[in-house]
PDB file of N, CA, C and O in Angstrom:
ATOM      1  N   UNK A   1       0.844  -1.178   0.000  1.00  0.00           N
ATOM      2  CA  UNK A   1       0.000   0.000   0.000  1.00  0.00           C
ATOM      3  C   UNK A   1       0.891   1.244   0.000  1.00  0.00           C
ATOM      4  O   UNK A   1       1.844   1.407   0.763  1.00  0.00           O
ATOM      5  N   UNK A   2       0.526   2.006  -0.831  1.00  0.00           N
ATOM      6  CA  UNK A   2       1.037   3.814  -1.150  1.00  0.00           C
ATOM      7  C   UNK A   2       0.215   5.048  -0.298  1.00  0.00           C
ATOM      8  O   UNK A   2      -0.939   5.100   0.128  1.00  0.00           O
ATOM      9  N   UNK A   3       1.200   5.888  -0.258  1.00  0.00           N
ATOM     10  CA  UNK A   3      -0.023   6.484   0.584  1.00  0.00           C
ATOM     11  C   UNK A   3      -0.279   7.757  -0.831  1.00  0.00           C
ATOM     12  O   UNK A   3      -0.956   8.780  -0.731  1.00  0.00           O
ATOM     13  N   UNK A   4       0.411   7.336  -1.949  1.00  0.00           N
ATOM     14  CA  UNK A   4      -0.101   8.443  -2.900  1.00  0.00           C
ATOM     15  C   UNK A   4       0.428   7.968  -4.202  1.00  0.00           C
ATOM     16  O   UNK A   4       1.602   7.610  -4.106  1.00  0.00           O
ATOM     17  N   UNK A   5      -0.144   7.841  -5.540  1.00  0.00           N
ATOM     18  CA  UNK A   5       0.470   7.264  -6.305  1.00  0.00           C
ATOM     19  C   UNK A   5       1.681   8.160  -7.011  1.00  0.00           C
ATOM     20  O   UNK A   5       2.360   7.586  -7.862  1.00  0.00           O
ATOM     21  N   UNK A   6       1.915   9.258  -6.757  1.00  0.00           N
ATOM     22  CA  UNK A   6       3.653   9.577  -6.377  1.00  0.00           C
ATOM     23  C   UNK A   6       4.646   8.859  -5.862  1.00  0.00           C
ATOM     24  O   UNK A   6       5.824   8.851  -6.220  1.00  0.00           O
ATOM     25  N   UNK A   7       4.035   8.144  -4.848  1.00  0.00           N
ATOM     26  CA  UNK A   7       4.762   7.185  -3.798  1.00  0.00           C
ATOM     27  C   UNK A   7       5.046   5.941  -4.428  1.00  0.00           C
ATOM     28  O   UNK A   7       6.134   5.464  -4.749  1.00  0.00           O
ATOM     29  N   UNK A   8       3.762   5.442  -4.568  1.00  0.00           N
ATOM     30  CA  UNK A   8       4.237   4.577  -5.637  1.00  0.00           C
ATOM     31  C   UNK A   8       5.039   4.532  -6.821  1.00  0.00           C
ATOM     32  O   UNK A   8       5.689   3.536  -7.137  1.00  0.00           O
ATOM     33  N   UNK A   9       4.998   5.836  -7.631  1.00  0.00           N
ATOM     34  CA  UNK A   9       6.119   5.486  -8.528  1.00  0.00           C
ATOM     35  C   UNK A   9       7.314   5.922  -8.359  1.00  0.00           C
ATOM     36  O   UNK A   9       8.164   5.933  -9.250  1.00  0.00           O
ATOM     37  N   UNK A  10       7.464   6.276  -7.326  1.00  0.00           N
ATOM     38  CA  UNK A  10       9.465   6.667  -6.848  1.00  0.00           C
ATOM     39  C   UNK A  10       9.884   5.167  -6.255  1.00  0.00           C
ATOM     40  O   UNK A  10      11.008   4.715  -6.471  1.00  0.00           O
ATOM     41  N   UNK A  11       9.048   4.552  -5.613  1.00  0.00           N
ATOM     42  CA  UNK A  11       9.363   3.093  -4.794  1.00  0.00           C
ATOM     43  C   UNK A  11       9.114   2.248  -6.494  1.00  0.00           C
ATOM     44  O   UNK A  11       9.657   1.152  -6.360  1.00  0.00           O
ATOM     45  N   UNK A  12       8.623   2.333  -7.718  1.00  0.00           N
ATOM     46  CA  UNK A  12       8.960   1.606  -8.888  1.00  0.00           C
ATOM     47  C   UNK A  12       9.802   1.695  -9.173  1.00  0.00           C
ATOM     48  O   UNK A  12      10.460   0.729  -9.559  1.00  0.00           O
ATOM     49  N   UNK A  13      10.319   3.097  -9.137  1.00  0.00           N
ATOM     50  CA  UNK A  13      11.812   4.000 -10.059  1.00  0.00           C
ATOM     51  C   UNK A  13      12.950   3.465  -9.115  1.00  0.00           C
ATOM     52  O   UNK A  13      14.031   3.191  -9.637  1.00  0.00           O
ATOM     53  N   UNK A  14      12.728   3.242  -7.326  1.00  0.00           N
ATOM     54  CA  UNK A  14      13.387   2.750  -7.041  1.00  0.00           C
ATOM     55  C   UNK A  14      14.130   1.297  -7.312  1.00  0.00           C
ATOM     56  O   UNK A  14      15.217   0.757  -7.519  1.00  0.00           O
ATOM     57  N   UNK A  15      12.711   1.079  -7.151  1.00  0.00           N
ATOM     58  CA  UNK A  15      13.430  -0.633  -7.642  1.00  0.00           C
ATOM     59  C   UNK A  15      14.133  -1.187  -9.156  1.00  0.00           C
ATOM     60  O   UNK A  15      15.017  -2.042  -9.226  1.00  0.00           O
ATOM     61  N   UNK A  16      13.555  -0.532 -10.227  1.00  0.00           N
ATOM     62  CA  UNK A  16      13.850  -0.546 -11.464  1.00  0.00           C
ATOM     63  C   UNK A  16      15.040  -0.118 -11.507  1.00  0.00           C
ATOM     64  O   UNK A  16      15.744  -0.913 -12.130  1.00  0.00           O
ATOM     65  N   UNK A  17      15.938   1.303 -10.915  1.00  0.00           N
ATOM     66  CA  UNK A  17      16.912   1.193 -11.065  1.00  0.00           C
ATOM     67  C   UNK A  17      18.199   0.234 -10.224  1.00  0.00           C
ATOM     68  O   UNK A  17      19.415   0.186 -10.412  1.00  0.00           O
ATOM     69  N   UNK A  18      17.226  -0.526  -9.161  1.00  0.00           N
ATOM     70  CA  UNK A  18      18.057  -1.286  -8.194  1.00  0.00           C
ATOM     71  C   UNK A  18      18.523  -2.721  -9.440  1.00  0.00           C
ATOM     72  O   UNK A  18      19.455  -3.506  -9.613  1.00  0.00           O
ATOM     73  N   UNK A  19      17.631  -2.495  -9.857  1.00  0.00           N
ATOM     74  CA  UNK A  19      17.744  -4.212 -10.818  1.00  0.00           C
ATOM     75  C   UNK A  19      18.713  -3.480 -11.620  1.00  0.00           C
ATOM     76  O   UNK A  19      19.624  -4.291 -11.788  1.00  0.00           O
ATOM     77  N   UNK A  20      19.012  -2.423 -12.192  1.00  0.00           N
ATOM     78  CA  UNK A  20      19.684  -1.818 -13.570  1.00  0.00           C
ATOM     79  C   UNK A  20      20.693  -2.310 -12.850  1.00  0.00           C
ATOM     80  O   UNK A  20      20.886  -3.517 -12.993  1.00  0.00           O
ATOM     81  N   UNK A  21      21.467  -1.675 -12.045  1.00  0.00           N
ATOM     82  CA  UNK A  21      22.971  -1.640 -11.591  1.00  0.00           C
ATOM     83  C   UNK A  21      22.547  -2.556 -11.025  1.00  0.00           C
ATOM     84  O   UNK A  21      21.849  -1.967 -10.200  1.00  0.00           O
ATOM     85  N   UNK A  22      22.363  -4.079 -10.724  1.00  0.00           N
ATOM     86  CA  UNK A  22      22.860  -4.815 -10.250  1.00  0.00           C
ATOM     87  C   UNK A  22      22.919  -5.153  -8.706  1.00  0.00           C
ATOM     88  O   UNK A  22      23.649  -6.046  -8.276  1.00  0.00           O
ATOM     89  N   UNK A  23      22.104  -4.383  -7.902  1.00  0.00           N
ATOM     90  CA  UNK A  23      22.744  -4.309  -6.633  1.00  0.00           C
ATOM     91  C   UNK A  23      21.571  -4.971  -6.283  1.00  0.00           C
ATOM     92  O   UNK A  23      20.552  -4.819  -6.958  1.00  0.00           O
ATOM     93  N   UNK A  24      21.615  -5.951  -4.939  1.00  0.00           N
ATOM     94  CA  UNK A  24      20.049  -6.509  -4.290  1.00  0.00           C
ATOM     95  C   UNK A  24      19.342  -5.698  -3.669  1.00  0.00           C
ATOM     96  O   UNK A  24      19.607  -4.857  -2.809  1.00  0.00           O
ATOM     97  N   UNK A  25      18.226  -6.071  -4.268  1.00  0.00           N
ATOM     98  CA  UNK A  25      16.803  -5.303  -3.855  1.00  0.00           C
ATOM     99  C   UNK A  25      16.923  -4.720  -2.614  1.00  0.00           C
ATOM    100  O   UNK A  25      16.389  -3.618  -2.486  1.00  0.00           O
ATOM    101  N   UNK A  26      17.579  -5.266  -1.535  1.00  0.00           N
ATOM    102  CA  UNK A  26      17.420  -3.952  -0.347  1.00  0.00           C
ATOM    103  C   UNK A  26      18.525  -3.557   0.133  1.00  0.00           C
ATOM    104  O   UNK A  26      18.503  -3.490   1.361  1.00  0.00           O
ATOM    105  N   UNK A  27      19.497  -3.264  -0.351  1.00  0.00           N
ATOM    106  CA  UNK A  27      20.097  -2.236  -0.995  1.00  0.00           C
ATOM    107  C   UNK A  27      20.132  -0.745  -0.237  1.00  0.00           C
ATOM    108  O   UNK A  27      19.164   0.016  -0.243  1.00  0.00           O
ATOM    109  N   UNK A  28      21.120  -0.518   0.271  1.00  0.00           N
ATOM    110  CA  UNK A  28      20.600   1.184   0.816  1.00  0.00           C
ATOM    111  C   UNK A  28      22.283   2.047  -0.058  1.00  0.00           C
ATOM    112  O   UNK A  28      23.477   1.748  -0.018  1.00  0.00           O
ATOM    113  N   UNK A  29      21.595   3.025  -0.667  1.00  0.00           N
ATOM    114  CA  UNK A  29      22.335   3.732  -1.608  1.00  0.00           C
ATOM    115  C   UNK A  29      22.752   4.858  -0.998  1.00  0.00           C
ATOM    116  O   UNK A  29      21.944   5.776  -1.140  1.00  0.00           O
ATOM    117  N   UNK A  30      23.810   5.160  -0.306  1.00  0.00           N
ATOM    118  CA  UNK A  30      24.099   6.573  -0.015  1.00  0.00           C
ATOM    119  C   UNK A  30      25.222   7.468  -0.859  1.00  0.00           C
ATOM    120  O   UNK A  30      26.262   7.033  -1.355  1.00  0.00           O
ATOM    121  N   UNK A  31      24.707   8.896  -0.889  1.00  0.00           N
ATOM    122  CA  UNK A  31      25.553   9.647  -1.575  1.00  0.00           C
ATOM    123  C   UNK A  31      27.017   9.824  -0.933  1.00  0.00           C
ATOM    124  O   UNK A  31      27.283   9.215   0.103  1.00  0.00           O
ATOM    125  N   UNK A  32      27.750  10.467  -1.407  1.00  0.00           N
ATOM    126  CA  UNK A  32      29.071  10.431  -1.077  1.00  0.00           C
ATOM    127  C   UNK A  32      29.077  11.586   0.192  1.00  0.00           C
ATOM    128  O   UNK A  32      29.877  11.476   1.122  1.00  0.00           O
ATOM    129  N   UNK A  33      27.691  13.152   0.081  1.00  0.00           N
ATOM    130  CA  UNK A  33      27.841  13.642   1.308  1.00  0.00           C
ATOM    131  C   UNK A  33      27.073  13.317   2.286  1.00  0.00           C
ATOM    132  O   UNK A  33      27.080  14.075   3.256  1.00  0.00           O
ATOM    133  N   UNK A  34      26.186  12.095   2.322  1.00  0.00           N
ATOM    134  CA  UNK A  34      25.787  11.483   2.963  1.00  0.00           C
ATOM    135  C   UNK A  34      26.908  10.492   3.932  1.00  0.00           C
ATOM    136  O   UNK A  34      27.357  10.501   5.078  1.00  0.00           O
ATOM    137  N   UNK A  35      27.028   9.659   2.677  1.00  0.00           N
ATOM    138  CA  UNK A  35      28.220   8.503   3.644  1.00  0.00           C
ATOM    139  C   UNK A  35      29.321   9.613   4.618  1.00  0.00           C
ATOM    140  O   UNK A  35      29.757   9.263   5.715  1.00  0.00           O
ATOM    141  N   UNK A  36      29.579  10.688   4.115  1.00  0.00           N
ATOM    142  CA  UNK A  36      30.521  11.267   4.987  1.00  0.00           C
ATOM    143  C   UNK A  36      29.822  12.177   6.204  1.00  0.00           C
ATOM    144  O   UNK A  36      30.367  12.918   7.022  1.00  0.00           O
ATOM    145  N   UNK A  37      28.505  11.864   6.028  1.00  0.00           N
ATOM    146  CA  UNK A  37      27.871  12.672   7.632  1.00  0.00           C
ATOM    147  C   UNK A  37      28.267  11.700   8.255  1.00  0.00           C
ATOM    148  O   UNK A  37      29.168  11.723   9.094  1.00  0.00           O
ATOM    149  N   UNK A  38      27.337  10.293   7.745  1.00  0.00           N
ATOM    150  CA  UNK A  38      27.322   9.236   8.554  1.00  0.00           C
ATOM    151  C   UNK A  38      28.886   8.868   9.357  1.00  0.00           C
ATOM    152  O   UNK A  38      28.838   8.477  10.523  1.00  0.00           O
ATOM    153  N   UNK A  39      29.739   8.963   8.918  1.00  0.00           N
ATOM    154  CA  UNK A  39      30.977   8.473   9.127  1.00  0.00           C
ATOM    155  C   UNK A  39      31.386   9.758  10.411  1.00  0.00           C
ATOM    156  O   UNK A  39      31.854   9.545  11.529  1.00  0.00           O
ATOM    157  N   UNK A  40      31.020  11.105   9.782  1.00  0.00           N
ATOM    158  CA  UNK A  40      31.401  11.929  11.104  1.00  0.00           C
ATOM    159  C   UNK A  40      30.494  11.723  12.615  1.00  0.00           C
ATOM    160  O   UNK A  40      30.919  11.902  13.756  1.00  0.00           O
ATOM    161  N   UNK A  41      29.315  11.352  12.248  1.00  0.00           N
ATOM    162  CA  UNK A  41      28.570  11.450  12.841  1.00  0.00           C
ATOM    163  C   UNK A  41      29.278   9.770  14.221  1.00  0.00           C
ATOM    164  O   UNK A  41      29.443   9.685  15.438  1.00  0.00           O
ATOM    165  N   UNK A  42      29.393   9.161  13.463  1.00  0.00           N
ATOM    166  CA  UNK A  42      29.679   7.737  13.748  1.00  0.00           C
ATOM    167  C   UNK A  42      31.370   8.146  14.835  1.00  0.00           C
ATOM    168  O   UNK A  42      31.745   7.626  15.886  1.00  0.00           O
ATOM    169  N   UNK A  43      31.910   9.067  14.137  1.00  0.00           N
ATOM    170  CA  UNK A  43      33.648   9.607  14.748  1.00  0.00           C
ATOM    171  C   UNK A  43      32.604  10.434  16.268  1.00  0.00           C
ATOM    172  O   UNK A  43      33.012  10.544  17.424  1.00  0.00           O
ATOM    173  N   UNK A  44      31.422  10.828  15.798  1.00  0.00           N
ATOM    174  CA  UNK A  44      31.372  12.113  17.216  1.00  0.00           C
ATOM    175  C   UNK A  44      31.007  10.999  18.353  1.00  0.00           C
ATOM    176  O   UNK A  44      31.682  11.132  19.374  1.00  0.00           O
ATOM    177  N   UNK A  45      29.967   9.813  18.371  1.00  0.00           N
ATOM    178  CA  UNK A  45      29.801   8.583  18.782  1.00  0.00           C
ATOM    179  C   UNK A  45      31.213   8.261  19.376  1.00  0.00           C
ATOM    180  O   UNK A  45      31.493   8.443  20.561  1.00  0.00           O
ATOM    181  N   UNK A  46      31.701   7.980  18.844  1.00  0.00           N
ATOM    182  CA  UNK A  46      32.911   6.874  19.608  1.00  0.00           C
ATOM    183  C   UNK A  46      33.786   7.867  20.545  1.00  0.00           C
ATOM    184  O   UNK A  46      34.267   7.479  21.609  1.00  0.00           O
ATOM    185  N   UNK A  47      33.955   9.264  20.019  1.00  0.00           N
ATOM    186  CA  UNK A  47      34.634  10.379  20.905  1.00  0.00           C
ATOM    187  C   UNK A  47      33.933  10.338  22.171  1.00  0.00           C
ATOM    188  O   UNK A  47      34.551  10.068  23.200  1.00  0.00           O
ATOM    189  N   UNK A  48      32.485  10.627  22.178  1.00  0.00           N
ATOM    190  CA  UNK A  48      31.572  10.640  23.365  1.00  0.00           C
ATOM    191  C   UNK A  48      31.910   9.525  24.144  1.00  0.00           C
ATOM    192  O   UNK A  48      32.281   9.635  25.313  1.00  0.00           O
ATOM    193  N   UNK A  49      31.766   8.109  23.363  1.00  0.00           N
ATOM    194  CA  UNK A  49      31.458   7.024  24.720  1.00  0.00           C
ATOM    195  C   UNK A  49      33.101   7.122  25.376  1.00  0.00           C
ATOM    196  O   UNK A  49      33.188   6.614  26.493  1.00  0.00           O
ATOM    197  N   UNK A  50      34.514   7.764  24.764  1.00  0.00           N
ATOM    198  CA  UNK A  50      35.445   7.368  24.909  1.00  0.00           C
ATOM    199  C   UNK A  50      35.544   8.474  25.901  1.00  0.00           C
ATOM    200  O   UNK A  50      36.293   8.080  26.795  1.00  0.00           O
ATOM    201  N   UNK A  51      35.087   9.791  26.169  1.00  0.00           N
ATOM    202  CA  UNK A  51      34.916  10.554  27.104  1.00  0.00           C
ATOM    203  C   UNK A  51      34.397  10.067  28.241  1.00  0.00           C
ATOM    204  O   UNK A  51      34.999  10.244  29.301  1.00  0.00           O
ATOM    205  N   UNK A  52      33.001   9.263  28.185  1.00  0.00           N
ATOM    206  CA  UNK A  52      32.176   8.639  29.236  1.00  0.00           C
ATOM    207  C   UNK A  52      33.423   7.742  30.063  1.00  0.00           C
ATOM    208  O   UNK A  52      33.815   7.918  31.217  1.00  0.00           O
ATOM    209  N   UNK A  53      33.857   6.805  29.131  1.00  0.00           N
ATOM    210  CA  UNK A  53      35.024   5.611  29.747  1.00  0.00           C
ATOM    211  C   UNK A  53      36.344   6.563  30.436  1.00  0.00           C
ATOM    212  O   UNK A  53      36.924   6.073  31.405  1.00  0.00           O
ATOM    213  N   UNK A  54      36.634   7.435  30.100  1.00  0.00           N
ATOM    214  CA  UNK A  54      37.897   8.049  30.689  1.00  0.00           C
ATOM    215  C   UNK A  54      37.401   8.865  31.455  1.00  0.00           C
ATOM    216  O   UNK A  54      38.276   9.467  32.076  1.00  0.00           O
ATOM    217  N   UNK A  55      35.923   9.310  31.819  1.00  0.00           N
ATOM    218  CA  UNK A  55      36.259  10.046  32.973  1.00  0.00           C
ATOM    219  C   UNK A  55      35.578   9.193  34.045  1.00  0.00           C
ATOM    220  O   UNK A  55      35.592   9.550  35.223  1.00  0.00           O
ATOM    221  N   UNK A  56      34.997   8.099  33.652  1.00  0.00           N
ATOM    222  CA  UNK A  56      34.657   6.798  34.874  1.00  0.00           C
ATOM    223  C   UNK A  56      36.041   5.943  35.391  1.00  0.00           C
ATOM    224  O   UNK A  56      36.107   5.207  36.376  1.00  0.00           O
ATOM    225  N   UNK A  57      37.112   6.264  34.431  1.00  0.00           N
ATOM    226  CA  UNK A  57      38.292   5.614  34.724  1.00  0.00           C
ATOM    227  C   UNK A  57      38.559   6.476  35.792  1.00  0.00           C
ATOM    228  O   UNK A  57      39.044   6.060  36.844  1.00  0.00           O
ATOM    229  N   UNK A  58      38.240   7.802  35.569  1.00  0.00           N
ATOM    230  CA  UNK A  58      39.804   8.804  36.042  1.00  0.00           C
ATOM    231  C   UNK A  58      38.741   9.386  37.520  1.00  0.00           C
ATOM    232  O   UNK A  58      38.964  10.447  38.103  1.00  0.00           O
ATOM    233  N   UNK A  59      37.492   8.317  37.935  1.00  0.00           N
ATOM    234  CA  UNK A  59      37.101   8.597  39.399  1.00  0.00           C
ATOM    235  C   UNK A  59      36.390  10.359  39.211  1.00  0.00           C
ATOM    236  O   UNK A  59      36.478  11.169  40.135  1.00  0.00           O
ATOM    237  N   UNK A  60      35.521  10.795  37.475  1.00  0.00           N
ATOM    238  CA  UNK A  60      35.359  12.293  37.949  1.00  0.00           C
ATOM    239  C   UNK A  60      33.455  12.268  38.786  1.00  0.00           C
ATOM    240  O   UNK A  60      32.521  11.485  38.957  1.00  0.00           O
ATOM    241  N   UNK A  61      33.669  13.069  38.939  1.00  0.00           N
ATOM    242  CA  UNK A  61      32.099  13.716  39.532  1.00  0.00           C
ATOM    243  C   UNK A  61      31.210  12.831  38.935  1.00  0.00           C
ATOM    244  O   UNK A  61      31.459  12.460  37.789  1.00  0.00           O
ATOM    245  N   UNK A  62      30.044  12.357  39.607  1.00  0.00           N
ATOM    246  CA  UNK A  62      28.532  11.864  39.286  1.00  0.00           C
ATOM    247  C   UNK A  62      27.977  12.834  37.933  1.00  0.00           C
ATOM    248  O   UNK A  62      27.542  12.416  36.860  1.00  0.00           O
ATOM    249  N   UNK A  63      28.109  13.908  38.268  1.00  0.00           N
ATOM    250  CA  UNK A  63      27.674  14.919  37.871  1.00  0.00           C
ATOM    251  C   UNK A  63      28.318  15.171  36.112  1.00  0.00           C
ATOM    252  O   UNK A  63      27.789  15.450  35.036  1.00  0.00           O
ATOM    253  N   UNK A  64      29.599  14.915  36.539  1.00  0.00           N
ATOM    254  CA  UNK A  64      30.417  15.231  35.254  1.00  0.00           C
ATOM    255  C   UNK A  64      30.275  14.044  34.080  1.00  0.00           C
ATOM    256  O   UNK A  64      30.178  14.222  32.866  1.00  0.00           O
ATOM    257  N   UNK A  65      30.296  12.411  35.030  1.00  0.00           N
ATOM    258  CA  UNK A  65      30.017  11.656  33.889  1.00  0.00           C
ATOM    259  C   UNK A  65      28.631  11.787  33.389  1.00  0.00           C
ATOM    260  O   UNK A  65      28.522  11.413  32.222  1.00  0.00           O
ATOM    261  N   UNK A  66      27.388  12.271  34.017  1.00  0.00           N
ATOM    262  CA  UNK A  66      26.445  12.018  33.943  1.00  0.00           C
ATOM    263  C   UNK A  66      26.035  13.087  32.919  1.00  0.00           C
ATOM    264  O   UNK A  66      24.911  13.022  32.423  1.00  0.00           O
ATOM    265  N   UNK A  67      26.955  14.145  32.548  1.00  0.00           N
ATOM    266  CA  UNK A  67      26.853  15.291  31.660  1.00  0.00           C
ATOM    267  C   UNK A  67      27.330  14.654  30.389  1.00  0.00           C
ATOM    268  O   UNK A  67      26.867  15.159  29.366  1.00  0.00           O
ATOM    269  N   UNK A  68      28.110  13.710  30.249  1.00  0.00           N
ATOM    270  CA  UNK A  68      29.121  13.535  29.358  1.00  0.00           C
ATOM    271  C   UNK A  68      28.127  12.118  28.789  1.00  0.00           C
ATOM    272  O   UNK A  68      27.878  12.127  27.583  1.00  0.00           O
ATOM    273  N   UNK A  69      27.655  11.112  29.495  1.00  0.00           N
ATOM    274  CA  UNK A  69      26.681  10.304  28.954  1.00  0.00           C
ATOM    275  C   UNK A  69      25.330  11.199  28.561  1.00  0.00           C
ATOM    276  O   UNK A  69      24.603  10.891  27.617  1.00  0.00           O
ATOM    277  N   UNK A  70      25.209  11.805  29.014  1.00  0.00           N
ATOM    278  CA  UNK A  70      23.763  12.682  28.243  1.00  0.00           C
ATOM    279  C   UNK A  70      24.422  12.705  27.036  1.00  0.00           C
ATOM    280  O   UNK A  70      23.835  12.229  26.065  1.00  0.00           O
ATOM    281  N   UNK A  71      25.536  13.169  26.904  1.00  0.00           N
ATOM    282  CA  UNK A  71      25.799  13.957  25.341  1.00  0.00           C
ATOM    283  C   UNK A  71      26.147  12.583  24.190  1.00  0.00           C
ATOM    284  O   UNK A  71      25.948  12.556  22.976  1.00  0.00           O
ATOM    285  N   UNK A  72      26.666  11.626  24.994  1.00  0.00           N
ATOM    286  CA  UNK A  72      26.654  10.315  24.450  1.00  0.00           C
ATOM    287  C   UNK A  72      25.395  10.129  23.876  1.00  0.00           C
ATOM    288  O   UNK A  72      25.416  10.570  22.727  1.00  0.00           O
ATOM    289  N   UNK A  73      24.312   9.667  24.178  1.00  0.00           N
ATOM    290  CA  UNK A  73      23.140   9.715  24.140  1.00  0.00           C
ATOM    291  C   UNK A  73      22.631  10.266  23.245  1.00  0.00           C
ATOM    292  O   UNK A  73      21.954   9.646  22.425  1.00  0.00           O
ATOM    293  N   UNK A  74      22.816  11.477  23.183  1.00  0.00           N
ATOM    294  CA  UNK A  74      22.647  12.573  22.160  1.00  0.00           C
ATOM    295  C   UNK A  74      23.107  11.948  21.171  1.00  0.00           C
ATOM    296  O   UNK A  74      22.285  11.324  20.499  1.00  0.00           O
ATOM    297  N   UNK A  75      24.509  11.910  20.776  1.00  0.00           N
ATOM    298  CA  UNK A  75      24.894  11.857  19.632  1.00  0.00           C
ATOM    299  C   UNK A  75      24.472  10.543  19.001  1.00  0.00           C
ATOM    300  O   UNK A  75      24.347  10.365  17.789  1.00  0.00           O
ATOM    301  N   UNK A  76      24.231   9.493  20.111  1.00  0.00           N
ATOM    302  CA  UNK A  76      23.119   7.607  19.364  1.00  0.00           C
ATOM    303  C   UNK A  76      22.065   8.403  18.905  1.00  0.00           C
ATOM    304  O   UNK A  76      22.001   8.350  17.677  1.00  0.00           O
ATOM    305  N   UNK A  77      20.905   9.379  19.591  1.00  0.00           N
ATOM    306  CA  UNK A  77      20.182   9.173  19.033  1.00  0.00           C
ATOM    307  C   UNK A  77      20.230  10.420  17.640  1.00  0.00           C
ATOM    308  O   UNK A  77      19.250  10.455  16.895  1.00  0.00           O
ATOM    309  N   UNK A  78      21.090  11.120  17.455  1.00  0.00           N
ATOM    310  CA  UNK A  78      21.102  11.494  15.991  1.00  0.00           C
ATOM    311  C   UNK A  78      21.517  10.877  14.795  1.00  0.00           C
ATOM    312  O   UNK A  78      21.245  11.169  13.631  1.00  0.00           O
ATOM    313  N   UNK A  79      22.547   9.553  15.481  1.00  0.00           N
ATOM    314  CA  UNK A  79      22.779   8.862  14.808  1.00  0.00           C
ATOM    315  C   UNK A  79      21.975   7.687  13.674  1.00  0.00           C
ATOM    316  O   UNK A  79      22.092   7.107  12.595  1.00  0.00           O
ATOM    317  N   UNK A  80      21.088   7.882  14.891  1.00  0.00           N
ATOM    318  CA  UNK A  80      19.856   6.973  14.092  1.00  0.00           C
ATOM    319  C   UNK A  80      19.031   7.410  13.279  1.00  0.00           C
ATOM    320  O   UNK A  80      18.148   6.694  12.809  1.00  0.00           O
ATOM    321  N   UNK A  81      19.173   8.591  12.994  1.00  0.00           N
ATOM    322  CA  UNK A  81      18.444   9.385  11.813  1.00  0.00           C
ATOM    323  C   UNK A  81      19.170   9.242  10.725  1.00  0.00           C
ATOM    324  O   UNK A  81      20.003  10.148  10.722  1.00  0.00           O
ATOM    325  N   UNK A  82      19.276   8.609   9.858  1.00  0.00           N
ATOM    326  CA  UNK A  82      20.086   8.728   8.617  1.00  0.00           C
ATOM    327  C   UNK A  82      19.290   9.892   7.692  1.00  0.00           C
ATOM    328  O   UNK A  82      18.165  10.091   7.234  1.00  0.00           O
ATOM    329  N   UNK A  83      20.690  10.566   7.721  1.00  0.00           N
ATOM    330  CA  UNK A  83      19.968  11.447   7.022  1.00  0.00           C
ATOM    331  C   UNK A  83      20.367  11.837   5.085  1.00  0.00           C
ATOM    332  O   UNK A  83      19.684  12.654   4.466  1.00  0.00           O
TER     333      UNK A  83
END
């Protein structure tokens, strides 16, 4: 089901060109300034949790890790927006 037959024919155009080039049907195609959000976005992720781990190593404030996992947090859930 479509919720508009616009919809329907970009999800045809999609698939028609998925079969052209070869690639399997589900398939996720990203542009080149796409793949490179994702990838920064993915670098701000691993900076965060690596902040969270070094300042639970280094004994700081309740307060301070608990600032620093918020922002962790933050950055998963923007992550999950592909945009």
């Amino acid at each position: 089901m479509y919720c508009a037959q616009s919809c329907r024919q970009r999800a045809y155009e999609r698939r028609a060109a998925v079969q052209r080039g070869g690639l399997p049907e589900d398939a996720v195609v990203l542009s080149a300034g796409e793949l490179d959000s994702l990838q920064d976005r993915l670098f701000q992720l691993r900076c965060a949790a690596e902040d969270v781990a070094t300042a639970a190593g280094e004994g700081a404030r309740p307060q301070e890790v608990h600032a620093l996992a918020q922002r962790l947090l933050d950055s998963a859930r923007d992550l999950e927006r592909i945009r």
